[in-house]
N, C-alpha and C positions, 0 to 999 in steps of 0.2 A: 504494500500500500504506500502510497506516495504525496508527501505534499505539494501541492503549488510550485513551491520553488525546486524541489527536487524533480519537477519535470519540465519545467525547463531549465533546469542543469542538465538532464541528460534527457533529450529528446527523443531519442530511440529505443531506452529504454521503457521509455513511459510508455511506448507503443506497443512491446512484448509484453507487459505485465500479466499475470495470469486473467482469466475472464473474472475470477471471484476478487481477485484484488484493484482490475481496473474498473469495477463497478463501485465498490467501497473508495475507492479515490474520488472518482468521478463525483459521485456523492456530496462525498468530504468537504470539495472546493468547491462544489456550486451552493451546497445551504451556509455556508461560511459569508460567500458571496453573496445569499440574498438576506442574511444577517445582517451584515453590512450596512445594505443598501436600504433594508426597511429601517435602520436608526437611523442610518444621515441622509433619509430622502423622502419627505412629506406625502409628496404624491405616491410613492409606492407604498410607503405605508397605510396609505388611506387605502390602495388597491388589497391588498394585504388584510386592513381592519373589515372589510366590506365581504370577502371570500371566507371569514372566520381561519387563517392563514395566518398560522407561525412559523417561520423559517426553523426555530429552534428545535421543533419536533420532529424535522425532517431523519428517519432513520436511516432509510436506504435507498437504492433505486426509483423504486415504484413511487414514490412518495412526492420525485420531481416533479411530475405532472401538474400535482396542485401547486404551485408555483403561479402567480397571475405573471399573464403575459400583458407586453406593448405591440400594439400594433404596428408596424414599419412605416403605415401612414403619418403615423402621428408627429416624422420625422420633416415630414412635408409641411407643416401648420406653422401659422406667426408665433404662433403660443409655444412650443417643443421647448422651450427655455424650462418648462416646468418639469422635465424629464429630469435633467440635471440632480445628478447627487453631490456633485463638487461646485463652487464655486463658478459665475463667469469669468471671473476673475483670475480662476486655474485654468478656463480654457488654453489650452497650445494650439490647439487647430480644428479647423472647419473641412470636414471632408465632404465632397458634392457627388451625387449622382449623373447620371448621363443625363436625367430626365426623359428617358423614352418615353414615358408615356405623358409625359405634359412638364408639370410642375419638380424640378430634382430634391432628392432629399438632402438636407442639410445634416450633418454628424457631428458632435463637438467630441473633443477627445483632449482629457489633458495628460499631464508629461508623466504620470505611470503607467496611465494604459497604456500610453506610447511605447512605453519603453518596455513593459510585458508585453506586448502587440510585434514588438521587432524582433526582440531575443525571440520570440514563438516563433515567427514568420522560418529567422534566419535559420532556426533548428531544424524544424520542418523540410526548411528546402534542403538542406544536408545530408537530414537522415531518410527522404525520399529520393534523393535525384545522385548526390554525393561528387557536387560538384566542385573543383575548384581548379582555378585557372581557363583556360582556353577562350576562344571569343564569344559572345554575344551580341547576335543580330535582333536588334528590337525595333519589331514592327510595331511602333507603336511611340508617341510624343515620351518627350525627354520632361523631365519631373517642371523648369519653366513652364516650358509650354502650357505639359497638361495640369499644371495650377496644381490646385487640391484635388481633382478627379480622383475617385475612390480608388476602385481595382487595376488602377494605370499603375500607382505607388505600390501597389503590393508587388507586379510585374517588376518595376524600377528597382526595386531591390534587390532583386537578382543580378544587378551589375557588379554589386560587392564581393562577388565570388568569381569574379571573371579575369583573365589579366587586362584583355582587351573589350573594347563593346562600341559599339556604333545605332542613334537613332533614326530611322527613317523616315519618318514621318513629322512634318512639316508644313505648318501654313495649312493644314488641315488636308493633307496633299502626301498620296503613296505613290512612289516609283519603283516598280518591278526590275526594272535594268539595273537602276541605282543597287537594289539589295542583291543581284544576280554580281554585281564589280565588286562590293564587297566579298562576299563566300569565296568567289576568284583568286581574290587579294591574299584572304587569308588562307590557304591551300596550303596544305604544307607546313605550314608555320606553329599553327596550334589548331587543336578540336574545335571545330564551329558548332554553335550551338543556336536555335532559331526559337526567339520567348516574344508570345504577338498574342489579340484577339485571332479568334479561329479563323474570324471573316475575310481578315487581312493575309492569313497565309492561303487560303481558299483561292485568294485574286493572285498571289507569286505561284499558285498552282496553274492557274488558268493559264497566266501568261509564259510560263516555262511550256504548257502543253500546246497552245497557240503558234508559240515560236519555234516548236517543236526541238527543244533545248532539253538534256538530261544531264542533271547534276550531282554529283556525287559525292555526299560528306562525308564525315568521319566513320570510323567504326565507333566510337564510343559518344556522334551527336547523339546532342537532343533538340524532340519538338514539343515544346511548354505553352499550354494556353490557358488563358484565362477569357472570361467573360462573355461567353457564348456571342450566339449572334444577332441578337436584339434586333434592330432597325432590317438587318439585312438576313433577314428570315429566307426570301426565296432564293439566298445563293449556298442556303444550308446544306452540307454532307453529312449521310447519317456517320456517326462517332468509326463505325470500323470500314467502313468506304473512304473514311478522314485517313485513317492512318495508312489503309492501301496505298492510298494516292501520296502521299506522303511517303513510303517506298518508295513505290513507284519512281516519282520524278525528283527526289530528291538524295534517295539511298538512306534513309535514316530506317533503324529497326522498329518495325510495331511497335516493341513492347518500348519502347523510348518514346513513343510521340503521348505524353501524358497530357491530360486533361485536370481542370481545377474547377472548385464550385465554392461558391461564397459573395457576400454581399456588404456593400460599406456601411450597413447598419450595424454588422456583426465584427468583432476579430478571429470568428471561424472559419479556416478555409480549409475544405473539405481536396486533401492531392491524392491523384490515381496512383495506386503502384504498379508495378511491370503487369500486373493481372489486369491492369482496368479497372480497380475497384477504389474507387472516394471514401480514403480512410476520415472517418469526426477526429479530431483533436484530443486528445485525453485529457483536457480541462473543457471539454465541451460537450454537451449531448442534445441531440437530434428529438426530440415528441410528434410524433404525425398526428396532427390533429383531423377529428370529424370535419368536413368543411361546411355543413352546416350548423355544427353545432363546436363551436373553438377550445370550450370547455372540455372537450371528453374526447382522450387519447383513444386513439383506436390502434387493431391489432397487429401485431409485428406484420410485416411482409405488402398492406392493405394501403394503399396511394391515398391520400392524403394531404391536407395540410401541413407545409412545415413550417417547427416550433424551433430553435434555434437557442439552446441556453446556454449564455459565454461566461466563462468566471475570468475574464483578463476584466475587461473595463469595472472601472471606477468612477469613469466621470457619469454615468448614467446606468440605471439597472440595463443586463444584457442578456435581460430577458425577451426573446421578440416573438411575435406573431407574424410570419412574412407570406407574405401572397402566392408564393411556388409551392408545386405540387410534387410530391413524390414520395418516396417510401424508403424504409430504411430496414438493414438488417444487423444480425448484432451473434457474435461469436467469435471465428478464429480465424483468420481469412490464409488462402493457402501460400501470402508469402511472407503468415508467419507475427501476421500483426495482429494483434486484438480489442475490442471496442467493437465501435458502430463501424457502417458503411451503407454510404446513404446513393440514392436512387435520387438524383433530378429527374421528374418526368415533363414538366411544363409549366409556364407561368397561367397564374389563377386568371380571374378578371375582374378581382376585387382594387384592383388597385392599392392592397397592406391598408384598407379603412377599417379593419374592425372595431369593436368597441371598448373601452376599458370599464371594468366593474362603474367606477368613479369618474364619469368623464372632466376635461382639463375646465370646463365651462362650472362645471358643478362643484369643483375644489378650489377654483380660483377664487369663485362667487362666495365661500365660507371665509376668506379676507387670510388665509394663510399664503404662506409659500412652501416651496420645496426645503427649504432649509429651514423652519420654523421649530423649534424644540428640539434640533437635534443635539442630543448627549454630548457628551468628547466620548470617542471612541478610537480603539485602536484595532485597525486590523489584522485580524491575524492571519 
């Protein structure tokens, strides 16, 4: 069994833990976490006092469920300030959505979660991918550029493991040729490595099969994506036609062309191993909820709603209610890892508006704040 910070100290371990001990972790550091968050956060507490919900009695597993969740919408609202368990004052940054679907959501984050958010991130990509050195081609804006954009920065920090890396994208502007002189360039010299949205390597596929060009990386690249294909849905490849062709025209092995799943509400990001399978985080756990009914988990294996519980954040509970649908499974996966593995199957069409116990109108309206009565507290 493992605390918080003994997993991320060793990342890979946390991953192997037995199924009976990484549940009794998992546990540990999320009622801890909403411990926390119901003393030094008004509104959660009010969610909390309203579901008859003590973090403290939380025994084991099963027990997460009752948990009040936030809806992903709520990130979207003038009002989201009331989320806040820290200070605005602790805010460090604002992280932004794409806005596909209209309005982006806004994320605050301050300098611990950040900094449990990066030590996870950078473990993660270590003890999945086990990278270090060689190039990186990123299709994809350079951290100026893309501002605060959420799942851009998670991709961006994959350069810290690189000797070399180059961004392509520009003025809101891919060039296929451009990333074909780069891979060129680097031949020989060190492993090229290709980290992009899927949609944008989909278009240097096209253009390599167009131009009828066949390129040939490393033995030991890889193809890393993140953030599916949103906007550009009809240039989608289903997931193992994606890696075919990614063979195919580029020589990189299947089992290296990985997949990621996660959203910049959450510090969860769900990485494929060589099997194809989106290991959860072992400070994180996955609930599918009913989609009609948000309240009531429903059973292993069964598509649903996903519930997203993070024990890194601090600036705001990281409890969430997110509009994607999918399922998740939970035992020993065959390469060897343990915990959940979770199933994206598609996004809802709720837009993350669920509703909280307590709505932001009905606690504001009682003349408190988020930070009103809270203790000193330390966490542990």
């Amino acid at each position: 069994m493992l605390s918080l910070p003994q997993m991320l100290g060793n990342v890979s371990k946390a991953y192997v833990q037995s199924p009976e001990d990484w549940a009794r972790s998992v546990t540990d550091v999320l009622r801890d976490a909403a411990i926390y968050h119901q003393a030094a956060n008004g509104f959660y507490r009010a969610q909390c006092d309203a579901l008859g919900v003590d973090p403290a009695t939380i025994k084991d597993i099963n027990d997460l469920q009752s948990l009040p969740l936030l809806p992903v919408g709520m990130f979207k609202r003038p009002d989201a300030k009331v989320l806040l368990t820290c200070s605005l004052a602790d805010v460090e940054t604002e992280t932004r959505s794409s806005g596909t679907r209209g309005v982006p959501s806004v994320v605050p984050r301050n300098s611990e979660t950040m900094t449990l958010a990066l030590v996870a991130l950078l473990g993660t990509y270590r003890a999945f991918f086990s990278l270090s050195g060689g190039a990186g081609l990123f299709l994809n804006p350079s951290d100026p550029e893309a501002s605060e954009m959420g799942l851009l920065k998670d991709l961006n920090i994959l350069n810290s493991v690189f000797d070399h890396h180059a961004y392509l994208v520009a003025d809101q502007a891919f060039d296929a040729g451009e990333a074909l002189e780069h891979l060129r360039r680097w031949e020989g010299h060190m492993t090229r490595h290709i980290v992009s949205p899927p949609f944008l390597i989909g278009r240097l596929l096209q253009f390599l099969e167009r131009e009828n060009i066949s390129v040939r990386l490393d033995p030991f690249s890889m193809i890393i994506t993140l953030g599916g294909w949103k906007r550009h849905t009809a240039e989608a490849i289903p997931n193992e036609s994606f890696r075919e062709r990614c063979h195919d025209l580029l020589g990189v092995r299947t089992v290296n062309v990985r997949d990621m799943y996660g959203m910049i509400e959450s510090n969860m990001l769900a990485v494929e191993c060589h099997l194809h399978r989106k290991h959860v985080p072992p400070w994180c756990y996955i609930s599918i909820r009913d989609p009609g009914q948000s309240a009531k988990e429903i059973a292993p294996g069964e598509t649903g709603t996903i519930a997203v519980l993070d024990a890194l954040s601090t600036s705001y509970p990281g409890f969430l209610l997110t509009d994607d649908m999918g399922d998740v499974e939970t035992g020993t996966c065959g390469c060897g890892r343990t915990g959940q593995v979770i199933n994206f199957r598609r996004r809802g069409q709720g837009g993350g508006l669920g509703h909280c116990p307590v709505s932001t109108e009905r606690y504001l309206g009682s003349g408190t704040t988020a930070n009103d009565e809270t203790p000193a507290l330390v966490k542990a």
